[in-house]
PyMOL Python script that loads the backbone (N, CA, C, O; Angstrom):
from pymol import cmd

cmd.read_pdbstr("""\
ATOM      1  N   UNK A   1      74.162 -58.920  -2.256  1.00  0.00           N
ATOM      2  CA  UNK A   1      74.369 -58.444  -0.894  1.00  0.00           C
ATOM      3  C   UNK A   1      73.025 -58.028  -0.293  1.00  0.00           C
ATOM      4  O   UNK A   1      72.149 -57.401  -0.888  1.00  0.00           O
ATOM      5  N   UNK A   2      72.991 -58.406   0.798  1.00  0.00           N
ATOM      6  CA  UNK A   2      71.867 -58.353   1.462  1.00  0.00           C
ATOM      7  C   UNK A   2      71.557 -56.554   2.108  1.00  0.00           C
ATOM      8  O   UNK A   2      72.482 -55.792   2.390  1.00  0.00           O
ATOM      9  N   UNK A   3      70.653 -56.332   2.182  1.00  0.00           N
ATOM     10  CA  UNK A   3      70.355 -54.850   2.883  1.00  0.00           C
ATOM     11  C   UNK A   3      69.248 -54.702   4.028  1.00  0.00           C
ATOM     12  O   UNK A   3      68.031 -54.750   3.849  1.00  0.00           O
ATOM     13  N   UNK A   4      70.033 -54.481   5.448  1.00  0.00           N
ATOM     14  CA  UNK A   4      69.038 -54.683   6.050  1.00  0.00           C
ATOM     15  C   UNK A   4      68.354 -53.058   7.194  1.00  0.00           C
ATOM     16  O   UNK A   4      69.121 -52.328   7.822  1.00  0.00           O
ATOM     17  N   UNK A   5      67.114 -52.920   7.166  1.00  0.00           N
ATOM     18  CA  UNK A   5      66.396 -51.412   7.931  1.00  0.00           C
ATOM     19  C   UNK A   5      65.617 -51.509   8.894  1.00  0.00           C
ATOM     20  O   UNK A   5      64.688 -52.283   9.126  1.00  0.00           O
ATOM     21  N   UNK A   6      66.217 -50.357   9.648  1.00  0.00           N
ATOM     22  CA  UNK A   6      65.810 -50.467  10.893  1.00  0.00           C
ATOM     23  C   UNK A   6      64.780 -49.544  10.730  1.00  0.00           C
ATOM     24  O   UNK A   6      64.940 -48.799   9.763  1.00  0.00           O
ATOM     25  N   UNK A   7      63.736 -49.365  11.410  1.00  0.00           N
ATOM     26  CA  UNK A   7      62.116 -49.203  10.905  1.00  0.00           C
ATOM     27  C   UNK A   7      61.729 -48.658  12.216  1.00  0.00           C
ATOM     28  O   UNK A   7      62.188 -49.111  13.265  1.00  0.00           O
ATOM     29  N   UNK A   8      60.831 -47.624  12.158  1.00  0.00           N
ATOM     30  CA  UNK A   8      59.784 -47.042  13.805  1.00  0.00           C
ATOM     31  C   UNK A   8      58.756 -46.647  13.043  1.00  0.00           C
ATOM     32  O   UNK A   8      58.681 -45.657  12.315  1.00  0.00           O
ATOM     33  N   UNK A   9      57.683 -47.792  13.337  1.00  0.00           N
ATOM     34  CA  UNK A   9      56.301 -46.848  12.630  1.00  0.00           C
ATOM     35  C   UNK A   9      55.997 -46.156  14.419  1.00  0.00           C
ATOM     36  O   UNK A   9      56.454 -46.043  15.557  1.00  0.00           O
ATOM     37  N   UNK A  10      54.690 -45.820  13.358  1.00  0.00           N
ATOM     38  CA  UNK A  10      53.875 -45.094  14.688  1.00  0.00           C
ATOM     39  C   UNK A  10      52.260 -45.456  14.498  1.00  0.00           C
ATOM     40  O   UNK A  10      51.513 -46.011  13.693  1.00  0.00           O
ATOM     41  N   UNK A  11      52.233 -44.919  15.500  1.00  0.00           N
ATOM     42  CA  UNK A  11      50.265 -45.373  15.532  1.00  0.00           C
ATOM     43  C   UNK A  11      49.634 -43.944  16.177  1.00  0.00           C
ATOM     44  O   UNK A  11      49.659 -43.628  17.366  1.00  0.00           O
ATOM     45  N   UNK A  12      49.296 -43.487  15.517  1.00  0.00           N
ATOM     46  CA  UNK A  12      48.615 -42.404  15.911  1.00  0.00           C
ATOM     47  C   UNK A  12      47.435 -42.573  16.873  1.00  0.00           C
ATOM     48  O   UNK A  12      47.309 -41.955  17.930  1.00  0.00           O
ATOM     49  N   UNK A  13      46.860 -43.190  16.539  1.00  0.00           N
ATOM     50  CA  UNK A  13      45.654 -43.916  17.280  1.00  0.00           C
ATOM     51  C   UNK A  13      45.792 -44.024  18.171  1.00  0.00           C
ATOM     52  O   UNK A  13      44.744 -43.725  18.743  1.00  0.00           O
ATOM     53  N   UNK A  14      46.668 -44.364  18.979  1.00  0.00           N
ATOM     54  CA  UNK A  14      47.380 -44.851  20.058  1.00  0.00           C
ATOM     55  C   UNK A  14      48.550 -44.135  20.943  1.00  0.00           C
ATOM     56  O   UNK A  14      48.897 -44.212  22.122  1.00  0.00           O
ATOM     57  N   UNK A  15      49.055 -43.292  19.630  1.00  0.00           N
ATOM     58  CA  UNK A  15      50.251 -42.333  20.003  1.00  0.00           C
ATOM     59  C   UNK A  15      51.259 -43.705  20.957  1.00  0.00           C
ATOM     60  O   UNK A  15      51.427 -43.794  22.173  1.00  0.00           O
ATOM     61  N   UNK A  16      51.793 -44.649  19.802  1.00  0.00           N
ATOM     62  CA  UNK A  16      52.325 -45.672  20.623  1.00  0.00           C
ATOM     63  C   UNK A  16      53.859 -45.640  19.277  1.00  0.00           C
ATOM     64  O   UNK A  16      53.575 -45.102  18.207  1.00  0.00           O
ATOM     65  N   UNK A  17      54.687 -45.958  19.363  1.00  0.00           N
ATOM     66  CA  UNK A  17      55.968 -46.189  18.115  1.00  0.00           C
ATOM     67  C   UNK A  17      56.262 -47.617  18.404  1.00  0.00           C
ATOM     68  O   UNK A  17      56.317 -48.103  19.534  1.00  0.00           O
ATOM     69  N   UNK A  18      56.409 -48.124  17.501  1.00  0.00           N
ATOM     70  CA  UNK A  18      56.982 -49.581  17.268  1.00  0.00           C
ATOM     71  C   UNK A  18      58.505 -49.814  16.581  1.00  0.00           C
ATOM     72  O   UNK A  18      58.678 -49.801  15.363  1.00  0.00           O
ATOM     73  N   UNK A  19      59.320 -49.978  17.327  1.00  0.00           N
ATOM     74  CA  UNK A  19      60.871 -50.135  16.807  1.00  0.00           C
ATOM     75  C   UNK A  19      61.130 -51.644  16.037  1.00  0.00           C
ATOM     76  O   UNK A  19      60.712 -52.589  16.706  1.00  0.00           O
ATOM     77  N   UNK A  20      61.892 -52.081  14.453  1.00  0.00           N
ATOM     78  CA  UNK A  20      62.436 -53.267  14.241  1.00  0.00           C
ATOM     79  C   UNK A  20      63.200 -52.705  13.534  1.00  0.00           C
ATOM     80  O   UNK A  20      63.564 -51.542  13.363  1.00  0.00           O
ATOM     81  N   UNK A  21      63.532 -54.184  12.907  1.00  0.00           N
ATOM     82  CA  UNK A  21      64.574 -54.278  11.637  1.00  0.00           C
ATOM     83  C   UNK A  21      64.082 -55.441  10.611  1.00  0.00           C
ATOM     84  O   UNK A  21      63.381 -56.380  10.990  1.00  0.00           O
ATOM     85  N   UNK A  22      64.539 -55.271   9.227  1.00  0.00           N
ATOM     86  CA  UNK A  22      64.240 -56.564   8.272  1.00  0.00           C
ATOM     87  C   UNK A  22      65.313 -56.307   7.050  1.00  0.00           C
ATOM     88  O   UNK A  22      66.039 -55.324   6.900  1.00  0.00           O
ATOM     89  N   UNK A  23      65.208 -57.388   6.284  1.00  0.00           N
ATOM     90  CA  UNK A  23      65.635 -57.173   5.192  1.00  0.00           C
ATOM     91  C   UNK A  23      64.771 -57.345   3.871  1.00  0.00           C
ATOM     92  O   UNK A  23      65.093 -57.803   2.774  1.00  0.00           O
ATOM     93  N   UNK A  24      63.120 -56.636   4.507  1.00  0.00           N
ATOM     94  CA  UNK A  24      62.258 -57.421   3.464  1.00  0.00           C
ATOM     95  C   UNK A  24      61.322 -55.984   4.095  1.00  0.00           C
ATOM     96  O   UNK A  24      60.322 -56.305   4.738  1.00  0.00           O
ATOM     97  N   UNK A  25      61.550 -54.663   3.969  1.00  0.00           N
ATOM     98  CA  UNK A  25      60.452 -53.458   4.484  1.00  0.00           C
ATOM     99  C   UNK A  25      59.262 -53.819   4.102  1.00  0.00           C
ATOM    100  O   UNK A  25      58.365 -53.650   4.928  1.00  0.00           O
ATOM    101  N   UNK A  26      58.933 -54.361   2.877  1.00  0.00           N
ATOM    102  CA  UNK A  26      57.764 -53.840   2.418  1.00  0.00           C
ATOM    103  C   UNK A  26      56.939 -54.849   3.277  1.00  0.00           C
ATOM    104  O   UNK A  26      56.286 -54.586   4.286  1.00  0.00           O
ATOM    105  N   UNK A  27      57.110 -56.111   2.642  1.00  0.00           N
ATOM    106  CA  UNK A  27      56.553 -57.492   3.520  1.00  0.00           C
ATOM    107  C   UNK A  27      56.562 -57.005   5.195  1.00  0.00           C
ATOM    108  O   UNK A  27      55.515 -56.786   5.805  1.00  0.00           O
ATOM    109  N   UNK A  28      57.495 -56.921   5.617  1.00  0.00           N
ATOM    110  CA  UNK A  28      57.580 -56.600   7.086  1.00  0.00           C
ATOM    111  C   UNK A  28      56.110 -55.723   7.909  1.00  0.00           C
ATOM    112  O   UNK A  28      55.419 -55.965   8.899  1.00  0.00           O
ATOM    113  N   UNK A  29      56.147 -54.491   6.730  1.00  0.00           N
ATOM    114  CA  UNK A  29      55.321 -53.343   6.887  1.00  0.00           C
ATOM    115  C   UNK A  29      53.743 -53.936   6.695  1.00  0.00           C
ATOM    116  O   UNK A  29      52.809 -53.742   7.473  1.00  0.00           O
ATOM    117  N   UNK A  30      53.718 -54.640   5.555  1.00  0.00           N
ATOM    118  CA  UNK A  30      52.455 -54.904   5.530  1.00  0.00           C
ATOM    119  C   UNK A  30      51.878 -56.019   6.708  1.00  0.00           C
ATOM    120  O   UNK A  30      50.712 -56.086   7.098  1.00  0.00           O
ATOM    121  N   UNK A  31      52.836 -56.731   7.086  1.00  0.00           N
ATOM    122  CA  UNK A  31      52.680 -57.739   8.224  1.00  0.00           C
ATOM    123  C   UNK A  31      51.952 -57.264   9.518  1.00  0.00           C
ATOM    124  O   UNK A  31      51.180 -57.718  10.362  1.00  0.00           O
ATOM    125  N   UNK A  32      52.688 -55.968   9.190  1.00  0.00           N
ATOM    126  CA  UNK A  32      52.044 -55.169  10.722  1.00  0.00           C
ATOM    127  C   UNK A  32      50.662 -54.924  11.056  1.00  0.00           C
ATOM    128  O   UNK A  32      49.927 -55.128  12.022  1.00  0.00           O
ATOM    129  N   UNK A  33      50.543 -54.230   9.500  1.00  0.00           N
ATOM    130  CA  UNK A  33      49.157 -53.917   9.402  1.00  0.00           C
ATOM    131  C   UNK A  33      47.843 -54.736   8.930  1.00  0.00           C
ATOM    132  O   UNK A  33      46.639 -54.498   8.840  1.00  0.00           O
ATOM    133  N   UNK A  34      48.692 -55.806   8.682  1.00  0.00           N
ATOM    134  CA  UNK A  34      47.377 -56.894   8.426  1.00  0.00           C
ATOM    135  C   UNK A  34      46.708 -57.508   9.425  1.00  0.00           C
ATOM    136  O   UNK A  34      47.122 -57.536  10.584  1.00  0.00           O
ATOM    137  N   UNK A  35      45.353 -58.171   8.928  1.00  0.00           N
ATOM    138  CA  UNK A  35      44.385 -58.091   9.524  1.00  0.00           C
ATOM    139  C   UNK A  35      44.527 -59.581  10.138  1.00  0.00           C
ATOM    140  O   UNK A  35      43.788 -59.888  11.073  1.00  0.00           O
ATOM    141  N   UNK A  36      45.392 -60.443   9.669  1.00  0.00           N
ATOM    142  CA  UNK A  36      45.674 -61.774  10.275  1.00  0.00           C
ATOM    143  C   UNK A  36      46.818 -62.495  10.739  1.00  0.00           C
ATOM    144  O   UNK A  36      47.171 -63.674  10.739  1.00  0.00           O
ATOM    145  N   UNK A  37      47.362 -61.220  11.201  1.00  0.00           N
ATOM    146  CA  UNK A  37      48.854 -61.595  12.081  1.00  0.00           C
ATOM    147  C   UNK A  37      48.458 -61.395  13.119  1.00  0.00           C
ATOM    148  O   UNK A  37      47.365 -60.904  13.401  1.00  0.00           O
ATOM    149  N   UNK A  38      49.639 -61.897  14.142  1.00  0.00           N
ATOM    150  CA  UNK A  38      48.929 -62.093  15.755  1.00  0.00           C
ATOM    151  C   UNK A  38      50.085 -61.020  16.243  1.00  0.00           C
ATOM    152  O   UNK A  38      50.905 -60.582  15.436  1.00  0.00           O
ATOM    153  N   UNK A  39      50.078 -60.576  17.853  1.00  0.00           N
ATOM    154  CA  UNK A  39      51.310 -60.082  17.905  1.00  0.00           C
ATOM    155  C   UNK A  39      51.657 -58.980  18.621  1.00  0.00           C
ATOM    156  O   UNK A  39      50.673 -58.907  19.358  1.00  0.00           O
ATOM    157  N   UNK A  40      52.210 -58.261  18.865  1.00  0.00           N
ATOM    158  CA  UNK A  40      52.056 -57.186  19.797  1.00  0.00           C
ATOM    159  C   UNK A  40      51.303 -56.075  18.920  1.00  0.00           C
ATOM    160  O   UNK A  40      50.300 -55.412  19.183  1.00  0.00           O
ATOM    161  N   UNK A  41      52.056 -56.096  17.891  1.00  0.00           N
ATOM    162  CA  UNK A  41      51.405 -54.546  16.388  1.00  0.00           C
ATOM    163  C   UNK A  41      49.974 -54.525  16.542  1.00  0.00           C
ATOM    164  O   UNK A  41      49.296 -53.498  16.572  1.00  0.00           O
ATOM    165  N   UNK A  42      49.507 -55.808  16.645  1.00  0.00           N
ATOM    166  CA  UNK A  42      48.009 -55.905  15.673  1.00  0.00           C
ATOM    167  C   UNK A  42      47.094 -54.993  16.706  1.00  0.00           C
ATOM    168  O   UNK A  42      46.141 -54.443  16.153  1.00  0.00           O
ATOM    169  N   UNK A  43      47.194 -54.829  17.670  1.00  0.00           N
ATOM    170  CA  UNK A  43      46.083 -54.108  18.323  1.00  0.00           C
ATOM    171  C   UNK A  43      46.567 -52.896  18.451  1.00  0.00           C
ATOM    172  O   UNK A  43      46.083 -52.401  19.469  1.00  0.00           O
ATOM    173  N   UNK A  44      47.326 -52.129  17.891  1.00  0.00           N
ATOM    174  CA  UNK A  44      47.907 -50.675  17.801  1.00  0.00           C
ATOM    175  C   UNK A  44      47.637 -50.330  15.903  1.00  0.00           C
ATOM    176  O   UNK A  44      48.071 -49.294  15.400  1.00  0.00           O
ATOM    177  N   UNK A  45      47.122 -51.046  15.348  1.00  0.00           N
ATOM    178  CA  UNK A  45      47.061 -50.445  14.089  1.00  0.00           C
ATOM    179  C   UNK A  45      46.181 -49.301  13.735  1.00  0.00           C
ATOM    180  O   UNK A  45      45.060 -49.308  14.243  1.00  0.00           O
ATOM    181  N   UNK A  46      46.458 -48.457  13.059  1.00  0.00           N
ATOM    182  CA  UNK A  46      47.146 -48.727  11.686  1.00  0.00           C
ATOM    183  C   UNK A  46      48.132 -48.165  11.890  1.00  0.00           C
ATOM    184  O   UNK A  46      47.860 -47.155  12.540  1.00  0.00           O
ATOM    185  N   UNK A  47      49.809 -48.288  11.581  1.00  0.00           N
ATOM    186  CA  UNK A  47      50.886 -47.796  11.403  1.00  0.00           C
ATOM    187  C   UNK A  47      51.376 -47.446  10.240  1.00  0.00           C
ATOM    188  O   UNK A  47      51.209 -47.882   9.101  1.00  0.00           O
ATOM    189  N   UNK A  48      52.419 -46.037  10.981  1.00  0.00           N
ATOM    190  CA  UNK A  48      52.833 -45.621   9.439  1.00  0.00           C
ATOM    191  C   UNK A  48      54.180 -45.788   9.879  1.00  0.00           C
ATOM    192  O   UNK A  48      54.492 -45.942  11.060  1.00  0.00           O
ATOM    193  N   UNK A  49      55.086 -45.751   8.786  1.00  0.00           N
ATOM    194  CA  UNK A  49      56.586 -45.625   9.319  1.00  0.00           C
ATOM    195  C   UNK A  49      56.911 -43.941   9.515  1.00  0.00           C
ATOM    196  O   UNK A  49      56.339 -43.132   8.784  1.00  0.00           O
ATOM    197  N   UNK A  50      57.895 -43.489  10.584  1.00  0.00           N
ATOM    198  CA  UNK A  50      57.921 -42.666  10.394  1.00  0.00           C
ATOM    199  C   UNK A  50      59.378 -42.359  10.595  1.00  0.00           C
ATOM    200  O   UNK A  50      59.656 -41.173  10.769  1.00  0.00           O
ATOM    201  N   UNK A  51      60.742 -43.593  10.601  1.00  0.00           N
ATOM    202  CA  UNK A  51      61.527 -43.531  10.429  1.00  0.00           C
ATOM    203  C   UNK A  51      62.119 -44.513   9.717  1.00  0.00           C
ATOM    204  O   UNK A  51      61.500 -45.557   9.918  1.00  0.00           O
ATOM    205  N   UNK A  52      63.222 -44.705   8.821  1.00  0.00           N
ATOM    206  CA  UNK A  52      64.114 -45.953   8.131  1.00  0.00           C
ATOM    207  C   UNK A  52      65.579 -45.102   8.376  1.00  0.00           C
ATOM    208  O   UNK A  52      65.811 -43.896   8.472  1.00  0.00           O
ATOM    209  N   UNK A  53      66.476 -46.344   8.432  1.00  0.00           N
ATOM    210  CA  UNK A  53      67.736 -46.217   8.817  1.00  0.00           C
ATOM    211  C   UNK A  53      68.327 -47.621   7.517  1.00  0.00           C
ATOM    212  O   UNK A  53      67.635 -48.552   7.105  1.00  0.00           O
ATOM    213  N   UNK A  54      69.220 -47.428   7.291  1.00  0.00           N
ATOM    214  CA  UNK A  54      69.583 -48.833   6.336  1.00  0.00           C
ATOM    215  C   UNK A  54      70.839 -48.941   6.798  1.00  0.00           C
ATOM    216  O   UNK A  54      71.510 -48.084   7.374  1.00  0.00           O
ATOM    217  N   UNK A  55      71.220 -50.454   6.404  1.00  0.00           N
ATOM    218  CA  UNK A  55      72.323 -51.391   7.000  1.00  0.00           C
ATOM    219  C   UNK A  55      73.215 -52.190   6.038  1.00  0.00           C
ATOM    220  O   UNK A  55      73.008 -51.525   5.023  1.00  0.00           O
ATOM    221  N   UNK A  56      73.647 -52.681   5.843  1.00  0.00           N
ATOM    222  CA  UNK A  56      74.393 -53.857   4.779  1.00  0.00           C
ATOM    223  C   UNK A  56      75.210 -54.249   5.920  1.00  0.00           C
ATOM    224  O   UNK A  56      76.426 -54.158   5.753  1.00  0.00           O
ATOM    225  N   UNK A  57      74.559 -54.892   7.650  1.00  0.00           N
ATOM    226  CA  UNK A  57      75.288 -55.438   8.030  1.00  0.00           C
ATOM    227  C   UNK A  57      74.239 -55.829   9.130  1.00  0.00           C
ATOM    228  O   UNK A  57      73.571 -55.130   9.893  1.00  0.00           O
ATOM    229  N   UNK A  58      74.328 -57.241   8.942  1.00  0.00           N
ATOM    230  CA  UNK A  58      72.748 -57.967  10.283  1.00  0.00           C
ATOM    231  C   UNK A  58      72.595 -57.132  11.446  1.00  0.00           C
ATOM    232  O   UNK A  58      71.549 -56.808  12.010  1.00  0.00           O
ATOM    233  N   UNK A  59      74.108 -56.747  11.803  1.00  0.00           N
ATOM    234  CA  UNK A  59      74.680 -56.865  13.357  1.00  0.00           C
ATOM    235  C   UNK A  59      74.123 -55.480  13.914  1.00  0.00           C
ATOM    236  O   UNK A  59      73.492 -55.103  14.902  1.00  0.00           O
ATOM    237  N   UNK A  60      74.741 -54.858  12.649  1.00  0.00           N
ATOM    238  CA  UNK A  60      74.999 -53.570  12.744  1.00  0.00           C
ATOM    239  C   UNK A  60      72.987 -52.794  12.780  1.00  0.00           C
ATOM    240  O   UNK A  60      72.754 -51.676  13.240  1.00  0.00           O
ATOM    241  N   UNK A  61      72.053 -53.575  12.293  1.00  0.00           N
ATOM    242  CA  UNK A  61      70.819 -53.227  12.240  1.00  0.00           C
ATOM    243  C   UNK A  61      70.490 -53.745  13.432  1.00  0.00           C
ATOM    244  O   UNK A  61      69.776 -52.930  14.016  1.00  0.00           O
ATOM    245  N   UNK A  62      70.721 -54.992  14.260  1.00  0.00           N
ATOM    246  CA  UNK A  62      70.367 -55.239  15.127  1.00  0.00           C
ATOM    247  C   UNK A  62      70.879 -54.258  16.450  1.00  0.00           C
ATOM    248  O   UNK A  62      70.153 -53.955  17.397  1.00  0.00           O
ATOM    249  N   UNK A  63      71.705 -54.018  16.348  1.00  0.00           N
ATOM    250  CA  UNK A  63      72.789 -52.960  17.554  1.00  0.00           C
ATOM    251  C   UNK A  63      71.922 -51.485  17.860  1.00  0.00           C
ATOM    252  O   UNK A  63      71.801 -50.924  18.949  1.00  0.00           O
ATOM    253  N   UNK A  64      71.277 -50.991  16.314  1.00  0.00           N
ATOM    254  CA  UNK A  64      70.721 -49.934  16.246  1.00  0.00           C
ATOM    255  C   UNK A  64      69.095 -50.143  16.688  1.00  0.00           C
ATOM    256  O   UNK A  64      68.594 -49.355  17.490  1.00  0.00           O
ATOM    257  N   UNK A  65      68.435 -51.075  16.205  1.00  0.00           N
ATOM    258  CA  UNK A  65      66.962 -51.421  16.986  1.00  0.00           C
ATOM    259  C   UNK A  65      67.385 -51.457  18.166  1.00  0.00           C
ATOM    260  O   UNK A  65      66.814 -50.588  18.825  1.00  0.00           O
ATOM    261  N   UNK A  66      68.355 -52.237  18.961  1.00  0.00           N
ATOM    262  CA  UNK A  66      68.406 -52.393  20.261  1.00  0.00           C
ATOM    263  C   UNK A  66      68.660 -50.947  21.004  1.00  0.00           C
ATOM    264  O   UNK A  66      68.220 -50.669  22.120  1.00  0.00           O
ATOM    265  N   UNK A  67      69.348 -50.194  20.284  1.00  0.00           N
ATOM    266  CA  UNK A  67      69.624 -48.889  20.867  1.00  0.00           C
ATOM    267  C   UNK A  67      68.180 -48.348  20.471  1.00  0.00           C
ATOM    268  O   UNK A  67      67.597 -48.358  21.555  1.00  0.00           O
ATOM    269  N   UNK A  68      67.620 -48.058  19.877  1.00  0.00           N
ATOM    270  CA  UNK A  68      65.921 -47.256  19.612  1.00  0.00           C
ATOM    271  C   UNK A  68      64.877 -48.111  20.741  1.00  0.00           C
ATOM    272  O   UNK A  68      63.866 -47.576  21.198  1.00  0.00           O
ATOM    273  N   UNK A  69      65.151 -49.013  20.970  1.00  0.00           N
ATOM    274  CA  UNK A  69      64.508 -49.605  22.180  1.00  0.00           C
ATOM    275  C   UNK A  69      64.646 -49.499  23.175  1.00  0.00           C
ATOM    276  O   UNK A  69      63.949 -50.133  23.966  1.00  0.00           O
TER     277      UNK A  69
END
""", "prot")
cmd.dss("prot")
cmd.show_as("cartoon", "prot")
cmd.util.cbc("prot")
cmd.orient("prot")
């Protein structure tokens, strides 16, 4: 069974929050902060998370990013 989290880092730097969801945090997280992804994140780094929410339902993670947005 799949598990999927809804995620808000933050950027201090910036004092900016970034709202998603995945079923893969860690990968997701590091995506953000790497140095060769393109994207809205990349010029607000470095992020930390500073919230997780968890799901065991696509819909139900997507419903909740859309509401944090």
């Amino acid at each position: 069974m799949d598990e999927f989290v809804v995620y808000i880092l933050y950027s201090k730097k910036f004092n900016k929050n970034y709202t998603g969801f995945t079923s893969n945090l860690i990968e997701r997280f590091k995506s953000h902060n790497s140095l060769g992804i393109k994207g809205y994140t990349l010029k607000f780094r470095p992020w930390e998370v500073v919230y997780l929410e968890f799901h065991s339902c696509k819909s139900d993670a997507m419903n909740r990013e859309k509401y944090f947005k």
